[in-house]
N, C-alpha and C positions, 0 to 999 in steps of 0.2 A: 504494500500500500504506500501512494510517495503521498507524506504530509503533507496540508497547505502551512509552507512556513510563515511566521509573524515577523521571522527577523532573518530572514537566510532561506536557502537551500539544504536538505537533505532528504535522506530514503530509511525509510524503516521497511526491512522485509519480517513475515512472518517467521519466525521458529520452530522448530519441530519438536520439542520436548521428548525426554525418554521415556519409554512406557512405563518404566517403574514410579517416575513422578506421574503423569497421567493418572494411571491406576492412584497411585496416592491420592491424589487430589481429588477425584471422584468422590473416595472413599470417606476423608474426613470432611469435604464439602457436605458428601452427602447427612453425615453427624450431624455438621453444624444447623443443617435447617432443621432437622430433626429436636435437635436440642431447643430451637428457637419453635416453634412449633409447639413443643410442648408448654414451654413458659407460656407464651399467649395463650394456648389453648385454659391453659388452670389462669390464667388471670379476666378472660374474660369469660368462661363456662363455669369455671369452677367458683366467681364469684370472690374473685382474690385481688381485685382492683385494687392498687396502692394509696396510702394515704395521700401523697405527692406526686400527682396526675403523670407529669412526665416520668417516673420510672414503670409506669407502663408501658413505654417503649424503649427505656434504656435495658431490662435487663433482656429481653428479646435480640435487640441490637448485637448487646453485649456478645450471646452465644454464638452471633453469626460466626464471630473467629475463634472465642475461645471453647465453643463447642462443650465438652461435658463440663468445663473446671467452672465455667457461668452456670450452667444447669445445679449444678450441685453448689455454688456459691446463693443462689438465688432459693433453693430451698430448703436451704440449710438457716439462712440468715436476712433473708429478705425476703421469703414468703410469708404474707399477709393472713388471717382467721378469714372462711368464707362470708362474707357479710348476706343479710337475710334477702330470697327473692323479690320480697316486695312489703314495706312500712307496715310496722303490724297498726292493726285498726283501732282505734280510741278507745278506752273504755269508758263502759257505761256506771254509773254512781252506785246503780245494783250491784256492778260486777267485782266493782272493786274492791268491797269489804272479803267478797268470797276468794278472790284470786290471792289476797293478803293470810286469810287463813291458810287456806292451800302452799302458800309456799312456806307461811311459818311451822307446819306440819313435814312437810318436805325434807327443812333444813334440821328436823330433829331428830330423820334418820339417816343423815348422810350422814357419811365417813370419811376423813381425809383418803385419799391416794385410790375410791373405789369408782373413779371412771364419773364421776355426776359433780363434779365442780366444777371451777371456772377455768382448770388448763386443760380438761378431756380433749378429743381432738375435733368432737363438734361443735365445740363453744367457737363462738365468730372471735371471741377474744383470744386464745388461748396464751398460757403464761410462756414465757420462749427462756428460755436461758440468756443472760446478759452476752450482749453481741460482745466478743473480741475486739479489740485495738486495729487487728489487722482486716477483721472481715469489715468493718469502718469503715477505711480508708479503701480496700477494694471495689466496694460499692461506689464511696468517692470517684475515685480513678474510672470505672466503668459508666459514670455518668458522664466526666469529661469525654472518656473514649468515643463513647456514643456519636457523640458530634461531628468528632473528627470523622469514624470510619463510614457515617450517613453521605459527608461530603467526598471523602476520599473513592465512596461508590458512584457517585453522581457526577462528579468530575473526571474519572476515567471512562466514564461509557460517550460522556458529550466529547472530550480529548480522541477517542477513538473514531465515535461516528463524523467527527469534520477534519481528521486529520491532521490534527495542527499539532504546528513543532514552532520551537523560539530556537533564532539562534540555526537552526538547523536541528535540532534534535528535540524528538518530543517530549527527554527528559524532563527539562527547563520548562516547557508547557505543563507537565504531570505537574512539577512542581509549584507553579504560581495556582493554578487552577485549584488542588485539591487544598492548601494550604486559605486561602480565600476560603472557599463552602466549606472546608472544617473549623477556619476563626468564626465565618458567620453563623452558621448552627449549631458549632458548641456554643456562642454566647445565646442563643435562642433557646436550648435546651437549661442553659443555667438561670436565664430569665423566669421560666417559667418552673423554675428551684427558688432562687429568690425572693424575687416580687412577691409573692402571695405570703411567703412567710415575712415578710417584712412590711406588707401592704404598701409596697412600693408602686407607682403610677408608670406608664409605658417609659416615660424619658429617664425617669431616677431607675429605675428597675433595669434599663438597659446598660445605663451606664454603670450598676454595680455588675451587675454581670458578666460586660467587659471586665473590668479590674479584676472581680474574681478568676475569672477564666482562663485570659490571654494571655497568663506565662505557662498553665500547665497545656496548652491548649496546643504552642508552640511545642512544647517540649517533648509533647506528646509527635507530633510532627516530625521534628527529628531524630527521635529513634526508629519512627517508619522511613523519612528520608534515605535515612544512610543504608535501610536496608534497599531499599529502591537503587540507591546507587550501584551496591554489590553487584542488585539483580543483572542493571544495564553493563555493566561496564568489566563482569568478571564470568555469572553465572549466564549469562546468553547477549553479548558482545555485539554493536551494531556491525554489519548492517540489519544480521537477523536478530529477531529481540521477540520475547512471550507479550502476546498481546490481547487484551481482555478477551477476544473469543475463546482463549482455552482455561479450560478448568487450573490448569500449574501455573497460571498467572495469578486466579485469586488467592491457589495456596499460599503461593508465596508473599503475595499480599495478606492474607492472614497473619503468615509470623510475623511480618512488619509491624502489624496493627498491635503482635503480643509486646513484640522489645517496644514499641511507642508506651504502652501501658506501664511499662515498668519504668522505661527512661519517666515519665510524667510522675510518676509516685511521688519521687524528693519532693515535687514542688507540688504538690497536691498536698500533702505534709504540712510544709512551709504557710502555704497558704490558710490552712484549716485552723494553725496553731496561732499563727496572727487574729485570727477570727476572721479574715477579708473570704473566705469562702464557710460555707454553711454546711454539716454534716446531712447526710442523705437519711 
């Protein structure tokens, strides 16, 4: 496919990837939706909708790359009690002396630990064990993440579909394109983190957003950068280069997205401990 360049000339040919990545790639792609799949599916069948609207879509997100370690992060530590299907109904003045007996009869023959209190695992409440330090901050980092790798999908398929390279190489495009739609919907995805908990208005709420965001946002950035570079420049060398139509491009775009989540942690950290960012 020859690019339309922005600033130059050059040729990007297709790849042929080895079968054994191929096959890999299939394999844990196909995980990943799998994984993501189920989180949605229990969050909106199962009646497990987030307190904080947008981790509705971050831990989903999340699995796209990390596939099982989100799935088991997410309901280990960030699944919600199924909330009821529909507002129970009013009571009536009659009702309510009887319902009061009833349940003060109730609670004289329960027993601590025999399944009929308030952490069994049909209570919409149930009690969780105090989150970890780390699973915290994971959740943190996978909210940032979110962003990024939302934009990082949307900027490689439009970089693909019009062929555009900077410079000559569609590197330097990858890079301005996805770096853009992952600062702008990571800060959208932390807006609608912040704002509400802060009842902050669309202007102040954006602008805290920014600040909280845009250093782990970057950061996050460049630990998938540098592995981007690898990809081009060691693991399939122009002129032939892996390109969003094969499954071993997004693998490899997956582990990007892992080393970005990890490179962003420090400052995910940093930021949470200052208070400039909000615990999830």
């Amino acid at each position: 496919m020859e690019p339309t360049s922005l600033l130059g000339g050059g040729a990007r040919l297709q790849a042929i990837p080895p079968a054994w990545l191929s096959g890999l790639a299939w394999i844990y792609l196909s995980v990943c939706f799998v994984c993501a799949g189920v989180i949605g599916y229990d969050i909106v069948f199962g009646r497990r909708r987030q307190p904080m609207g947008v981790m509705n879509f971050v831990f989903p997100i999340t699995a796209l790359y990390f596939g099982p370690a989100a799935l088991a992060l997410y309901w280990r530590w960030g699944r919600v009690g199924a909330r009821p299907a529909r507002p129970p109904r009013p009571l009536t003045g009659a009702k309510m002396p009887q319902m009061a007996m009833a349940a003060a009869g109730q609670g004289m023959h329960e027993r601590p630990g025999d399944g009929t209190g308030p952490g069994h695992a049909g209570s919409p409440d149930p009690v969780r064990p105090a989150r970890p330090r780390w699973a915290t901050m994971a959740i943190e980092v996978s909210h940032c993440g979110s962003g990024c790798t939302l934009g990082d999908l949307i900027s490689e398929w439009v970089i693909y579909a019009f062929a555009l390279a900077v410079a000559g190489r569609v590197l330097f495009a990858e890079y301005i394109g996805d770096y853009v739609l992952a600062v702008a919907l990571g800060i959208v995805f932390q807006y609608f983190a912040i704002a509400p908990m802060r009842g902050l208005g669309i202007r102040d709420g954006l602008k805290a957003a920014a600040k909280a965001d845009f250093i782990s946002l970057t950061f996050f950035e460049v630990g998938l950068f540098g592995w981007m570079a690898t990809m081009a420049f060691v693991f399939f060398p122009a002129p032939h280069q892996l390109i969003p139509n094969s499954a071993a491009f997004w693998f490899l775009m997956q582990i990007g997205m892992m080393i970005g989540f990890f490179t962003s942690w420090p400052a995910n950290v940093s930021l949470v401990n200052r208070g400039i960012k909000v615990t999830m």
